[in-house]
C-alpha positions, 0 to 999 in steps of 0.5 A: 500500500505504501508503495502504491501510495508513492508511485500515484504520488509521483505520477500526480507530482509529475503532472503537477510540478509545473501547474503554476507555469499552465495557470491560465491568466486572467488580465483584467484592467479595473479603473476604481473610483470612489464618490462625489465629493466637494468640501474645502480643505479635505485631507487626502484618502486612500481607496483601493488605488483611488485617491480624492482630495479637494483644496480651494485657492483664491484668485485676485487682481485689481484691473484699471478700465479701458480709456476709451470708456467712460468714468465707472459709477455703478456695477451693473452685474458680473459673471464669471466662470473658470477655464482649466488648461492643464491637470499634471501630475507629479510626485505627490501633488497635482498641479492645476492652471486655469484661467478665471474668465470674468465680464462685468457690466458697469453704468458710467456717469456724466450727462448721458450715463451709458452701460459698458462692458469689462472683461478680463482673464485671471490666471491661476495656479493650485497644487493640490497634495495627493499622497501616492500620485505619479507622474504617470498617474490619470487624473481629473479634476473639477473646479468651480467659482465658488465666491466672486466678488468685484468692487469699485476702487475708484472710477477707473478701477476694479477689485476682482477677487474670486474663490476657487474648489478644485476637486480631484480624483485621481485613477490608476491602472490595476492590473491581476493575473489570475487563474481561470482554471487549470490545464492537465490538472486531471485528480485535481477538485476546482472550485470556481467564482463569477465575477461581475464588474463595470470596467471603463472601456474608454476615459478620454476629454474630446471638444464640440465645436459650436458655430452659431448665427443670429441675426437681429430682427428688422424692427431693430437698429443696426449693431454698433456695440456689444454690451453684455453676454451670456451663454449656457448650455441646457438639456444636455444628453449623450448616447452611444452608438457604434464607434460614436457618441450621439450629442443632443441639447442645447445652447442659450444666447443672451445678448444685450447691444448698443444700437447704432441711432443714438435715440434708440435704448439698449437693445436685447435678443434672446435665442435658444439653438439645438444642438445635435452631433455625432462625435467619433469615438472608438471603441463605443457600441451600443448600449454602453453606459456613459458618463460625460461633464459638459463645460463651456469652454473658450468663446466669443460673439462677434459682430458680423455683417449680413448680405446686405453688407450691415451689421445685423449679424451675431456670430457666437462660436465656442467649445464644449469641453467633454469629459468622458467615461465609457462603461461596459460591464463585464463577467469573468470565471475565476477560480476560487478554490482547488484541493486534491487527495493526492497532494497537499495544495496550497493556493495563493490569493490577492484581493481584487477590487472592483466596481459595479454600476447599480444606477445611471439615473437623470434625477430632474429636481424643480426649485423656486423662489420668491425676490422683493426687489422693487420699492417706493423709489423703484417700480419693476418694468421688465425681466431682461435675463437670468443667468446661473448655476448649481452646486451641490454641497454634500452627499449623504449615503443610506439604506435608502438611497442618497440625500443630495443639497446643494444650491442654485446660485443665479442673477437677474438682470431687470429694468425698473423706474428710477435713476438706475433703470437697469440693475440686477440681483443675485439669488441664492436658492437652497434645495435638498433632494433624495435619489431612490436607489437600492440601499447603499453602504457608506463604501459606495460610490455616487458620483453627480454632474450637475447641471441646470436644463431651464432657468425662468425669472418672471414678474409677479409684480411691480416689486417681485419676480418668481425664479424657477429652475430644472436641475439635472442632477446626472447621477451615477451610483457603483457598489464596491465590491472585492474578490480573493484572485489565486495568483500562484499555487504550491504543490507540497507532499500530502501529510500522510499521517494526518490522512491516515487518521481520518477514517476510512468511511465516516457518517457526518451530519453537516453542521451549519456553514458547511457546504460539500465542497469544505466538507469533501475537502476535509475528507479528501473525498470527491463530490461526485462520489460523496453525491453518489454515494448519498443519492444526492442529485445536486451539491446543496447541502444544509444543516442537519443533513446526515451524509456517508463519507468515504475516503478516497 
């Protein structure tokens, strides 16, 4: 018997010897991100290779006017936006440069006051600390202008000062070889895991050129200057389709001009453009979930002549900056488990993680609010434009989904009696909203960009408007998971005495937790002959049951 033993050993070591040269690879590429968050001065958090961390600088300058307009009296409003121009990692920060774009329309004094517009660009540069970063690291970052604030100085200069949070996530690349099974592995038990996971095919940034026309109506007087001017972006969507992604939405004008006749008062027009393109993009098919930020980038409108050769013509040309990810999800069989009666296998595991998307979902949210603005001294004439954005201030995971506040920030600019005939007001508008989703562990991710898809400021009367918003709040909900991936594989003689002292037949009454594969693992038996054995058409087993055992 001893030698019958030695010879099978040796045959089944022989097999054996090289199994972990002919494990099968299983080479999986697994971006991990973890969550939505934007709070000032937050320390840096390591996640299973994901690191955020958000800082918040201060952008300044002091400004003197352009001579060739008049004296300033009076801030009429101000706008102002940021344009990122490079993410570069390094060793242990990231370093970030970007531009604050600001417009301010101002009232000049004298005789005849008149409306004047100033804009600049403010240069900025934030370097935020990330323990872990390379320089080969992937990295996005968001900055939003959180606080701007103009002051007059004198009448020909102006203080600009303007808060800036940047929030970063940083990914990076992790790469497991593991096995799938094994090859020439005959009188070896597997045992094996599906794996589900959501895996970005595609993380790219891409621009959407936009190239639009408005000409001003005949009852308007020709364009002599351009005043004021806002553009946004509404209703925003993307699709993909086979090796593109299909765009929709759209782009408001709002511009205010000075018309050519003297007499004539300050000149509006308003249009609203579809937007509809299809952007080329390799490796997207459909029905792939998409993850896409929209950013208004650099642009300007300018006055342009029409057939006639008069200037009646805006031409409004800008970018769309386009942070994309593209997921698919994806399933892979591993091995979990291995043992033999033969030999003593000693399996070797790394954790594995990963991400599944449970929940891509356009929450819509509806705000309003209610502005006393007019007075004795001022009645309200008109609603000219209103303008905004939104921020959310905090993401509170639970069992019963995610409780999102943030606020929606906005200015109107209106006409009313008085000396000041056309002002504005800025709004602040607090919202809190909870997305239903299966029930979430403080681990998971919910990530949000959001974005507003309408904006109206009405009269209600003489002195009170009523503003109303859609906010799209874009979210997009991961679980965390994680899985043990056998990497390597050690074959060892098996502890003959220890075998010897199990019992050649055993009656065994399954104890809770148990389940065949541990149990004919402790007894260096087979499942196929334990089920045999018992009558036994499947391999469930539960607690209380009653099996015979033989040893194999």
């Amino acid at each position: 018997d001893d030698m019958q033993t030695l010879d099978g050993l040796t045959k089944f070591d022989e097999q054996l010897k090289a199994m972990p040269e002919l494990l099968n690879n299983l080479k999986g590429t697994i971006d991990t991100v973890n969550g939505y968050m934007k709070s000032a001065n937050e320390s840096v958090e390591k996640l299973d290779g994901y690191l955020k961390t958000a800082s918040a600088g201060l952008a300044s300058m002091e400004t003197l006017l352009n001579d060739s307009k008049g004296d300033m009296e009076k801030i009429v409003a101000k706008e102002g936006h940021i344009l990122l121009e490079s993410m570069i990692p390094e060793d242990g920060k990231v370093r970030i440069t970007g531009s604050v774009c600001v417009r301010v329309l101002y009232r000049t004094g004298g005789d005849i006051p008149r409306l004047c517009q100033f804009q600049s660009e403010i240069p900025f540069e934030d370097v935020v600390n990330c323990d872990g970063v390379s320089s080969s690291s992937q990295v996005d970052c968001h900055s939003q202008l959180e606080d701007l604030t103009v002051s007059m100085i004198n009448s020909r200069k102006l203080e600009v000062r303007g808060l800036i949070g940047t929030s970063v996530n940083v990914y990076e690349e992790m790469c497991i070889d593991a096995a799938t099974g094994i090859e020439q592995g005959e009188g070896v038990a597997c045992q094996y895991r599906d794996v589900t996971y959501s895996q970005v095919v595609l993380a790219k940034r891409d621009v959407l050129k936009v190239r639009e026309e408005l000409e001003i109506p005949q009852n308007k007087p020709n364009i002599q200057e351009i005043l004021w001017q806002c553009v946004a972006l509404r209703n925003m969507e993307t699709k993909a389709g086979d090796e593109k992604l299909l765009v929709r939405g759209e782009i408001e004008i709002f511009i205010l001009y000075k018309g050519g006749e003297e007499r004539l008062p300050v000149q509006s027009i308003f249009s609203v453009r579809s937007l509809y393109r299809e952007v080329p993009c390799s490796g997207a098919a459909e029905g792939m979930v998409l993850d896409v930020d929209y950013v208004l980038g650099k642009g300007e409108i300018t006055i342009r002549q029409d057939a006639d050769g008069e200037d009646r013509v805006f031409g409004c040309d800008y970018n769309i900056d386009m942070n994309i990810k593209l997921y698919e999800d994806c399933s892979c069989r591993m091995l979990s488990d291995v043992y033999s009666p033969s030999a003593e296998l000693v399996p070797q595991f790394e954790v594995m993680d990963y991400e599944n998307l449970l929940l891509r979902n356009a929450a819509k949210a509806k705000v309003s609010a209610r502005k006393q603005i007019g007075g004795d001294k001022a009645k309200l004439l008109q609603i000219c434009h209103v303008y905004g954005d939104v921020d959310i201030d905090d993401v509170v995971v639970g069992e019963n989904g995610a409780e999102i506040t943030g606020v929606v920030k906005c200015c109107v600019l209106y006409i009313a009696t008085g000396d000041d005939p056309m002002s504005s007001v800025e709004v602040e508008i607090p919202f809190s909203y909870t997305a239903d989703t299966v029930p979430l562990a403080q681990e998971d991710s919910v990530r949000i960009h959001p974005c507003i898809d309408q904006l109206t400021a009405s009269l209600l009367n003489s002195e009170e408007i009523e503003i109303k918003a859609q906010i799209n709040l874009n979210i997009s909900v991961f679980a965390k998971g994680e899985s043990q991936a056998m990497t390597d594989l050690q074959i060892l003689p098996i502890d003959e005495a220890k075998k010897a002292a199990q019992p050649g037949i055993v009656g065994y009454v399954v104890q809770k937790g148990d389940s065949m594969w541990s149990i004919a693992k402790k007894y260096y038996a087979s499942i196929d002959a334990i089920k045999q054995l018992n009558n036994l058409e499947s391999d469930y087993v539960s607690e209380g049951d009653r099996l015979l055992i033989v040893k194999s």
